[in-house]
Residue, then its C-alpha position, 0 to 999 in steps of 0.5 A: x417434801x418438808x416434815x413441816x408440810x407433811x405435818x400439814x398434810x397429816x392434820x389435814x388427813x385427820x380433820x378429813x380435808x385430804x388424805x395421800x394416796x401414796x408416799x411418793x416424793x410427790x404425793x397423789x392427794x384426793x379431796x375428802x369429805x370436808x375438803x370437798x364441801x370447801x372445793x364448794x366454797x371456792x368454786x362458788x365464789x369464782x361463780x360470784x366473781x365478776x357476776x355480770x359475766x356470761x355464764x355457759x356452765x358444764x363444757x366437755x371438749x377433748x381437743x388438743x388445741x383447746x388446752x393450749x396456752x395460745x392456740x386455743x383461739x384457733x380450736x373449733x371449741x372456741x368458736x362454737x362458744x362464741x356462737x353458744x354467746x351470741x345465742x344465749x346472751x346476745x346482749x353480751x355479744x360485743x367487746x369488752x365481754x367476759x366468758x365463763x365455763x367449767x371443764x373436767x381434766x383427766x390429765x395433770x396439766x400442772x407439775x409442781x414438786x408439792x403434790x399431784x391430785x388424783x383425776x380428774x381436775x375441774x378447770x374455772x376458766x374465764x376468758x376476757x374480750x378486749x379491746x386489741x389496742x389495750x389488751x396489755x393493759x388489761x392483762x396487767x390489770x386482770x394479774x393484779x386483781x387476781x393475785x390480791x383474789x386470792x390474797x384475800x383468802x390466805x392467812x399468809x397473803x405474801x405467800x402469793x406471787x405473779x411469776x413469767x410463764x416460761x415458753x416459746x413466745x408467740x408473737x402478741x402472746x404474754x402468759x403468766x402464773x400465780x403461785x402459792x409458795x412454801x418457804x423453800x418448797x417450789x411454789x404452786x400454781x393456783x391460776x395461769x393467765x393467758x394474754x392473746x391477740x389473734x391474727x385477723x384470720x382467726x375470725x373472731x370479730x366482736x361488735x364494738x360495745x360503742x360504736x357497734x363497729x365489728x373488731x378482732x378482740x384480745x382475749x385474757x384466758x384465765x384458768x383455776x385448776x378446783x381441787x388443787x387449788x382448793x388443796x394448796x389453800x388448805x395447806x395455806x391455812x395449815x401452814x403458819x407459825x402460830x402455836x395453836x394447830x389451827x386451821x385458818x381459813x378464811x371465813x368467807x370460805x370455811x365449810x363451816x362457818x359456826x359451831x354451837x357447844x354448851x357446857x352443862x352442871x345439872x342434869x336437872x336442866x338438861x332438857x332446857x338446855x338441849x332445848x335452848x341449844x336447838x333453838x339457836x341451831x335452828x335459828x342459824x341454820x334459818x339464816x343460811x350460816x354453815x354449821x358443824x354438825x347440830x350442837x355439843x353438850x359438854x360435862x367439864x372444861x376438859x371436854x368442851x376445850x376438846x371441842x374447841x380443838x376439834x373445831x378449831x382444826x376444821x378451821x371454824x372461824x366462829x364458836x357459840x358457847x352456852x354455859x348453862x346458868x347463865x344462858x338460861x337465866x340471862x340469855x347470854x352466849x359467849x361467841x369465840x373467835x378461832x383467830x384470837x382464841x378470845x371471846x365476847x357476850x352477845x345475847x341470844x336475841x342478836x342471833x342470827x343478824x350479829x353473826x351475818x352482818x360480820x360475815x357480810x362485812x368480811 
């Protein structure tokens, strides 16, 4: 491993992202606390990708050949989820449908030479139904969204790339991965993409959602392995050229997504302004925004610059500082970006509507 990577995974070891489990060559890396609530964040915006999707929730299933690439089609798992569809959803049974469920893995199924995580693994999968005759087609359209997905949540976008998946091919089978590459590191997968056109014999006709004829659909198989993805955005995040030790994660992901510090000068007004530091917590947290912690009352400059390192290093995009003389006298906040290290005025009555709507717009 790079010493530019170890650096990253020390910082986030620091920050309680993720910590090694040992020093090997490849090392066992286990989600921490913080690491954890962002696990949260992305498995909740896979739940809110594509919301018109059939959702069956928890699975749990331990056959061979419901992990394969390919033949997954042909394992009896697959078909008891389309009964499990056309009970649950019968208005969602037909073609083109989209199938959601979650699985836990005791096994690695992924080899890359950055790290390994401990077990066990929480398996996204998405499967798509598709017409046979434009299965191809889909299956280029669903690589492009899923690659400019997972962009969206990078500091380094060009960082992701659509690469072959290299096996014994199968007639009408196509698989792809998509992988996170560091520099001359090999590259991690983050989602693996599976086209397949099963035989008539696999008996897994859908009605057409026009015609209501039935028909033998392709099926798009996509899977996102949690935590090790949810481990190599971190590393994104920690991983740039910029010389603040900033986390950059995206917003839309953050475990926090706020942080709320003032700086005092008279102990005389301490009371005000832990007061007014309630209320604008309060006021956040009304509004559903994620915070760090409550609030932070700094002495000097050197602590409150520490302060924003800290958050800064848990990657929170947004920091609401409250100078004491002014925040109470005029009702001014300064709201400091950690992407731009700048800060600008907003007044206390634009909270929380100003925070959301930038957040909503990301």
């Amino acid at each position: 491993m790079s010493s530019r990577l170890a650096r990253c995974f020390k910082s986030l070891e620091a920050a309680d992202f993720l910590r090694h489990l040992d020093q090997k060559a490849t090392p066992d890396i286990q989600l921490l606390t913080n690491g954890q609530a962002y696990a949260e964040q992305l498995q909740q915006q896979w739940l809110n990708l594509r919301p018109l999707s059939a959702n069956l929730g928890q699975l749990t299933y331990n056959d061979v050949t419901a992990q394969h690439r390919f033949s997954f089609v042909q394992a009896p798992q697959f078909k008891k989820q389309l009964q499990q569809l056309h009970q649950l959803y019968p208005q969602k049974f037909k073609c083109p449908t989209l199938l959601k469920h979650q699985r836990s893995l005791n096994y690695n199924s992924q080899s890359n030479s950055i790290f390994k995580h401990s077990l066990p693994v929480t398996q996204l999968i998405t499967d798509y139904f598709v017409e046979a005759q434009r299965g191809l087609e889909h299956f280029y359209n669903v690589q492009r969204e899923s690659k400019i997905w997972w962009m969206r949540y990078s500091s380094n976008p060009s960082r992701y790339s659509i690469v072959p998946y290299i096996t014994e091919q199968q007639e009408g089978c196509q698989a792809i991965d998509i992988k996170a590459n560091f520099g001359h590191e090999a590259g991690v997968t983050v989602e693996q993409l599976s086209l397949v056109c099963p035989p008539a014999t696999a008996d897994l006709s859908l009605p057409d959602a026009r015609s209501g004829q039935m028909q033998q659909p392709a099926i798009i198989r996509s899977i996102i392995e949690l935590e090790p993805a949810s481990c190599t955005l971190l590393l994104d995040g920690c991983d740039h050229n910029r010389e603040a030790s900033s986390l950059l994660l995206s917003r839309a992901m953050a475990p926090y997504q706020c942080g709320v510090a003032a700086r005092q000068y008279d102990n005389q007004n301490s009371a005000d302004l832990h007061d007014l530091c309630a209320h604008v917590v309060d006021v956040l947290q009304r509004a559903k925004i994620r915070l760090h912690q409550s609030y932070t009352i700094t002495q000097d400059e050197e602590q409150l610059l520490q302060q924003l390192q800290q958050f800064d290093g848990l990657g929170v995009p947004y920091t609401l500082l409250l100078d004491e003389t002014e925040a109470l006298s005029t009702g001014l906040l300064q709201l400091r970006s950690r992407d731009t290290q700048l800060a600008e005025t907003v007044h206390i009555s634009d909270l929380p509507n100003y925070l959301l709507n930038i957040f909503r717009n990301y």
